[in-house]
KOLRO-581776 format. One line per field, with one value per residue (C-alpha): residue number from 1; residue in three letters; x, y, z. Coordinates in pm, whole numbers, plus 50000, padded with zeros to 5 digits. Each point is the difference from the previous one (the first is absolute). Layout:
<vodrens>
pos = NUM|... $
code = Ala|... $
X = X|... $
Y = Y|... $
Z = Z|... $
</vodrens>
This chain:
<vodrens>
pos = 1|2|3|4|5|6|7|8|9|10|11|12|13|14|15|16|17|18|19|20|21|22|23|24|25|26|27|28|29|30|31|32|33|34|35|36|37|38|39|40|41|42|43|44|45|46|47|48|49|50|51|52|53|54|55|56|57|58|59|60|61|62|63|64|65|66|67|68|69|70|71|72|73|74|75|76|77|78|79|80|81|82|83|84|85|86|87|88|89|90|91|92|93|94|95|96|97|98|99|100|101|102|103|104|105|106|107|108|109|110|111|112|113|114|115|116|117|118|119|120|121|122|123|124|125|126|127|128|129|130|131|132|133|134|135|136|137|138|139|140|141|142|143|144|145|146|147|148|149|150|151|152|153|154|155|156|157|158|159|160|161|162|163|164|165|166|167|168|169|170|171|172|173|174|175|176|177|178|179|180|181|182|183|184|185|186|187|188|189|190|191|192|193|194|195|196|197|198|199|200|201|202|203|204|205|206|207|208|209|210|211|212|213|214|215|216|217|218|219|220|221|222|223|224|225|226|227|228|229|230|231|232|233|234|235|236|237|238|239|240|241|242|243|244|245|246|247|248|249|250|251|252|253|254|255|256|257|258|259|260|261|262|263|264|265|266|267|268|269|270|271|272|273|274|275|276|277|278|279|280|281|282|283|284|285|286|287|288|289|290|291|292|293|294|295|296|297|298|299|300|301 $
code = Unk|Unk|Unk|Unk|Unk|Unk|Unk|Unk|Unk|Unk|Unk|Unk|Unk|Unk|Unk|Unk|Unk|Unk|Unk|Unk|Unk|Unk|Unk|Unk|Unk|Unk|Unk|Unk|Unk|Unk|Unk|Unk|Unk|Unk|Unk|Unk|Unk|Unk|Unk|Unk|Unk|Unk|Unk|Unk|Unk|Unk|Unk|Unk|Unk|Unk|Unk|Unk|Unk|Unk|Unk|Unk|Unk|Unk|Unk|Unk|Unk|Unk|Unk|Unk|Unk|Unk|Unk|Unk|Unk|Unk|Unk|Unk|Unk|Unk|Unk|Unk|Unk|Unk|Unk|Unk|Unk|Unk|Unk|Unk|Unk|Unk|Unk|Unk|Unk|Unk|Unk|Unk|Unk|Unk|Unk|Unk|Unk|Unk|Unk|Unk|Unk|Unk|Unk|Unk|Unk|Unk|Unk|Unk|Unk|Unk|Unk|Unk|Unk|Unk|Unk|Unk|Unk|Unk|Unk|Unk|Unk|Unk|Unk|Unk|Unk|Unk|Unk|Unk|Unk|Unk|Unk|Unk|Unk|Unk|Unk|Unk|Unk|Unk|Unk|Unk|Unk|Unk|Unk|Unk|Unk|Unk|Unk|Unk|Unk|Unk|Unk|Unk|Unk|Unk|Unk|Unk|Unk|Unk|Unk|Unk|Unk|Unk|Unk|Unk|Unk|Unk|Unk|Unk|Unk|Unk|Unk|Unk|Unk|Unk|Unk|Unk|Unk|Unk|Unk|Unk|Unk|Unk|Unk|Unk|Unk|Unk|Unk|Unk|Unk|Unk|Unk|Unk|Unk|Unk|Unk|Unk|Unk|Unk|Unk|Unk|Unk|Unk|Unk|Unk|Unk|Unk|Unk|Unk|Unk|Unk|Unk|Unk|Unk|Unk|Unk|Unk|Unk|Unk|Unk|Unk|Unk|Unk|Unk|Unk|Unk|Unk|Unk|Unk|Unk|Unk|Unk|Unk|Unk|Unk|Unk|Unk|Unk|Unk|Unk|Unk|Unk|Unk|Unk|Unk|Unk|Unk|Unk|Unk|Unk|Unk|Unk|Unk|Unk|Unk|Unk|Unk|Unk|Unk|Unk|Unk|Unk|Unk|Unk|Unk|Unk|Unk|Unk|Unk|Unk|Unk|Unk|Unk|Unk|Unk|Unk|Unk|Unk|Unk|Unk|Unk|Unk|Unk|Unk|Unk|Unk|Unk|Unk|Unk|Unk|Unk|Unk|Unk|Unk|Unk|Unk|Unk|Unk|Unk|Unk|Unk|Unk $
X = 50000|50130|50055|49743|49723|50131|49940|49642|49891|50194|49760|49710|50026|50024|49678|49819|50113|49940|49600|49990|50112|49755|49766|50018|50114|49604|49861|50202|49871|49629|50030|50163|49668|49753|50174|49963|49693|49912|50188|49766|49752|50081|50082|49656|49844|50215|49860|49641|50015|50190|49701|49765|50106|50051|49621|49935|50201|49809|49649|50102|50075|49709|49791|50171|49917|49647|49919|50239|49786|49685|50067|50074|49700|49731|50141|49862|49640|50036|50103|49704|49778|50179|49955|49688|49895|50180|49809|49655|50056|50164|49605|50188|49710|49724|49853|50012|49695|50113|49990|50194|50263|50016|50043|50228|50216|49968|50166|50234|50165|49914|50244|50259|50033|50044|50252|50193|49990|50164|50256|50079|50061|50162|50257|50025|50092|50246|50189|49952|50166|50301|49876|49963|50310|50093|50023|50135|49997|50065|49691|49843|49753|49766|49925|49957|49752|49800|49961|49814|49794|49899|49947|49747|49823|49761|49926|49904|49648|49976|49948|50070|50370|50267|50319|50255|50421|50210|50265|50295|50277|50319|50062|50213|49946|50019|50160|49769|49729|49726|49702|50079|50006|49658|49822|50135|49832|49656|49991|50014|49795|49710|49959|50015|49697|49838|49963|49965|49664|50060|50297|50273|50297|50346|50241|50355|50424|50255|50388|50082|50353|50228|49988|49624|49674|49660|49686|49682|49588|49825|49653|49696|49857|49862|50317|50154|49977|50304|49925|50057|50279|50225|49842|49985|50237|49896|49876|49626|50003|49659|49887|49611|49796|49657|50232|50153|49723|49905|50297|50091|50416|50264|50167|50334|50038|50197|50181|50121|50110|50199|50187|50088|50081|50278|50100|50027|50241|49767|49774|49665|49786|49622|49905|49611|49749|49645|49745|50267|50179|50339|50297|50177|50370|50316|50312|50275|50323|50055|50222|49874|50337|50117|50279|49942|49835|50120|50165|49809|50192|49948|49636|49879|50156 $
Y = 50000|50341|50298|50209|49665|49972|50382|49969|49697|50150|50342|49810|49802|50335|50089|49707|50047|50360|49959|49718|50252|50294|49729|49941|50314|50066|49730|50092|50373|49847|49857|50225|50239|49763|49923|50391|49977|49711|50168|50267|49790|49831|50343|50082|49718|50018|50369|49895|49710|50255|50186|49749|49884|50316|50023|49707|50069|50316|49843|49708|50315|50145|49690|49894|50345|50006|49640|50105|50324|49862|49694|50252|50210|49705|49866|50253|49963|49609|50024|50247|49680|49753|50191|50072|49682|49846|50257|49862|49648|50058|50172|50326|50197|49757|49691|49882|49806|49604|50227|50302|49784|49786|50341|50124|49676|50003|50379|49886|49754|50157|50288|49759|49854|50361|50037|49691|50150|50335|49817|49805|50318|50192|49699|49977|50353|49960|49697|50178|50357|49800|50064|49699|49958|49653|49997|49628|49902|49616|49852|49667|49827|49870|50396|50068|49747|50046|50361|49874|49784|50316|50212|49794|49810|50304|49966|49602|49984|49720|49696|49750|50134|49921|50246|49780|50115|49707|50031|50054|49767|50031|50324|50274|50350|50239|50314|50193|50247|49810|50287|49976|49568|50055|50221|49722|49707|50231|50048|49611|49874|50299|49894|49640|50041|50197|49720|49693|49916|49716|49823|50144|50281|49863|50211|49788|50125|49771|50023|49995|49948|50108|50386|50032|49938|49890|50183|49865|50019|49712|49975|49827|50220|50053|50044|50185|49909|49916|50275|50249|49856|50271|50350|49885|50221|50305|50349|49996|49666|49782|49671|49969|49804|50001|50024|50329|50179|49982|50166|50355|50059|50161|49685|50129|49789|49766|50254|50132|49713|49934|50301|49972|49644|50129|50292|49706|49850|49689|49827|49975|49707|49819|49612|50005|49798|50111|49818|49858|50291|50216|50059|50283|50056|50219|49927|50237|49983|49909|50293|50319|50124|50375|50192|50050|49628|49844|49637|49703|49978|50308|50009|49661|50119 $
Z = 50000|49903|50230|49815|50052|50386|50036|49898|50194|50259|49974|49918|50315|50199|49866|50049|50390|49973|49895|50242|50258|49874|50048|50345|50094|49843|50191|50322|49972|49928|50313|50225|49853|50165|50258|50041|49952|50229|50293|49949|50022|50276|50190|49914|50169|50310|50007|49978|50271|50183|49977|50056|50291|50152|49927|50153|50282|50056|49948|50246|50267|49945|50075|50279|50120|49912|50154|50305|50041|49907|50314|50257|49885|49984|50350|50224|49894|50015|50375|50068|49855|50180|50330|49971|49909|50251|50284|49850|50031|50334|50124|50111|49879|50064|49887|49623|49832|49840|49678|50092|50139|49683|49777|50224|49994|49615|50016|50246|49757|49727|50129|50099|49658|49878|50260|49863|49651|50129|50200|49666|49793|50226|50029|49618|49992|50249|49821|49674|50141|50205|50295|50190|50264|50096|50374|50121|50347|50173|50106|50071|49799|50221|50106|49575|50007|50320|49887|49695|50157|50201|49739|49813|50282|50006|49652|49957|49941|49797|50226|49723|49961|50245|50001|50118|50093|50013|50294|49883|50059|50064|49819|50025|50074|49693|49946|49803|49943|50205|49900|49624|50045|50216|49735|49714|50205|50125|49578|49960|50315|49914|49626|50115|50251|49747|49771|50198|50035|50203|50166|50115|49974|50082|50112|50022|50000|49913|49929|49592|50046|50271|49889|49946|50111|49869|50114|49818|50008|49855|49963|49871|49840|49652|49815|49736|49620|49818|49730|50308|50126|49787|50174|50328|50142|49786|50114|50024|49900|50133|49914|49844|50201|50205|50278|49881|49955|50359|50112|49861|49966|49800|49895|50151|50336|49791|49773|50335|50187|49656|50058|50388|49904|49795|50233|50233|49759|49994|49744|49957|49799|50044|49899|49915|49836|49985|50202|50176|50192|50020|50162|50004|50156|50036|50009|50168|50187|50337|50053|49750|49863|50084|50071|50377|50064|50350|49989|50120|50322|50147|49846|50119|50422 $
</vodrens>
């Protein structure tokens, strides 16, 4: 091959290499332009969820607010029922007729449920805003459970329903917030009454491993459907039965005790089959974990 033939394979080589290279210099610019263009994008988005959930954040304050505000404000008439109620029945101004003491009675509870669904909003507004303080203390749990069985031997007036507290056995006492673990079991043992017709409410501890501990409410009641297994646990959230419909609530007694459950650091879970009955329990540490918790030793003395 000749100089002059090497000299123009030689050149045409170079530009074969040179269009390659204007090629993907194109393709490397095309790119780098939507790349541009998708960072926008993508800056865009980030601004708008920004904004969103600064929305959000502001309409979840504001309803916290209004449901905290609203509680306190509905509270003070609902005791001025209650008391009043409560003089009647007692005869403080005179004698009642059968009929004036059944309407009375019927007002009674009727302001007690409404009471209930305060309490239950004005706790949901406190979980919501941050405002619930974990305050853990030792205590034993044969006092946890004799103050249950205090609390709602007033209120069992079904005769064909037993509300039974298994002693507990050989268990430890627990470091933690014994009012938050109180108001998770009154949410479980009140729902459970509420829908047993007949048999009986059990209220049982146990240990789950050598950390934790099992507190549970079975019942025999009428169940929950499988389809409603999912929502259980959701604000507002109540089950459609004839059952239901005698009771008036806000659905959030469960909702609730989800939330302490997890302040708690626990776990919270149900078994239920309808016609058959529930159980309900939470699961939480023997010990609940913060920076100034005791040790065991000098807790336990």
């Amino acid at each position: 091959m000749t100089s002059e033939n090497q000299a123009q394979d030689k050149d045409l080589r170079i530009q074969t290499l040179q269009q390659a290279l204007d090629a993907r210099t194109r393709e490397c610019e095309a790119l780098r332009t939507e790349l541009e263009d998708t960072n926008r994008g993508v800056l865009a988005l980030y601004s708008e969820l920004d904004e969103q959930a600064e929305q959000l954040r502001h309409a979840t304050e504001l309803k916290s607010r209004f449901l905290a505000y609203m509680s306190h404000e509905f509270r003070t008439p609902i005791t001025a029922i209650q008391s009043i109620t409560r003089l009647l029945i007692d005869r403080v101004d005179g004698p009642l007729t059968t009929e004036q003491e059944r309407q009375v009675i019927f007002v009674r509870d009727t302001a007690a449920e409404f009471a209930d669904m305060v309490n239950d909003l004005l706790d949901l507004a406190k979980l919501e805003a941050g405002r619930v303080d974990i305050s853990p203390a030792w205590f034993e749990m044969v006092d946890l459970f004799s103050a249950l069985r205090g609390m709602f031997k007033p209120v069992l007036t079904n005769p064909d329903v037993s509300l039974i507290f298994e002693p507990p056995q050989e268990l430890p006492r627990l470091y933690t917030d014994d009012r938050k673990l109180s108001q998770i079991l009154r949410n479980f043992i009140s729902n459970a009454l509420k829908f047993t017709p007949r048999g009986e409410v059990r209220v049982a501890a146990e240990l789950a491993d050598a950390d934790r501990i099992t507190f549970s409410v079975t019942d025999t009641g009428i169940g929950i459907a499988p389809e409603a297994h999912g929502s259980v646990f959701q604000d507002f959230m109540q089950i459609d039965s004839p059952l239901q419909k005698r009771y008036r609530g806000t659905g959030l007694g469960l909702a609730v005790s989800r939330r302490l459950t997890e302040l708690l650091g626990g776990t919270i879970g149900f078994d239920s089959e309808p016609n058959v009955g529930s159980r309900f329990y939470v699961t939480i540490p023997l010990a609940y974990a913060s920076a100034t918790q005791p040790s065991t030793a000098s807790g336990a003395q």
